[in-house]
N, C-alpha and C positions, 0 to 999 in steps of 0.2 A: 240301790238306785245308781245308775250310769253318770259321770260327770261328763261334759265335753263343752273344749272349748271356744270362749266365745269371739275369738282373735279375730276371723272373717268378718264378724258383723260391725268391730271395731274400725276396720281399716276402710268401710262401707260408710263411717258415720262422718267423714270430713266432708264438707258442704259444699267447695266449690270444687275441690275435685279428691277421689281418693287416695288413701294413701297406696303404695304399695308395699307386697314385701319387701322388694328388695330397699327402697327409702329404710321402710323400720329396721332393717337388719342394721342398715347402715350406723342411722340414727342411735339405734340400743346397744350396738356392738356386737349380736347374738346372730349369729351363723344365719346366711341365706334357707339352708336346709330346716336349720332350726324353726325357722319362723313357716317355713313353707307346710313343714310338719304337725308345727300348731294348727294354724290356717286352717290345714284340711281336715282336721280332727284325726291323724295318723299316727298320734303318739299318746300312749298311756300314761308318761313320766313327763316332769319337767321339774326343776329343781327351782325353790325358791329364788334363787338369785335369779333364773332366767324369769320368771312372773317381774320379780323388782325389776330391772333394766326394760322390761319392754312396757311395765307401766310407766316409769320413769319417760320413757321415749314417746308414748302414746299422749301424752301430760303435755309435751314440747309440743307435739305436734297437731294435737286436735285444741291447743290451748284453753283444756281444761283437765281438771283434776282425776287421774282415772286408776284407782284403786287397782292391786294386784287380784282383787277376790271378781273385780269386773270382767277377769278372764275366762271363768270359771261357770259353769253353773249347773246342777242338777237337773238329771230330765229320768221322770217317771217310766218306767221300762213296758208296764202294761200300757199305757194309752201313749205313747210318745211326747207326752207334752213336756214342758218346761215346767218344772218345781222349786 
């Protein structure tokens, strides 16, 4: 089963307005590309420190607590859905 992640949906959940990449890069310290890369589901790799810093950042700025495994999620390959 395919992992991909859920970083887009993240920067979608701030209420009065969203975040952007480039704020989060800012904010987490992790490269423009980096995060652009997340975002778009274009990268296979990312190293735990980079999941820690952008949950870390995501925490500050959605003012609440947002686990590094919230980036993350399993999607079933036969039906496309989320597992």
């Amino acid at each position: 089963m395919p992992v991909r992640f859920r970083l887009g949906e993240l920067l979608e959940e701030r209420q009065v307005e969203p975040i952007g990449q480039s704020e989060l890069a800012r904010e987490s310290g992790v490269s423009f590309a980096t995060v652009n890369a997340i975002a778009n589901n274009r990268t296979a790799q990312v190293s735990l420190e980079t999941l820690d810093k952008l949950s870390a950042a995501l925490t500050r700025l959605l003012k609440r607590a947002v686990q590094p495994g919230e980036l993350v999620e399993r999607v079933s390959e036969r039906r496309g859905k989320r597992g």
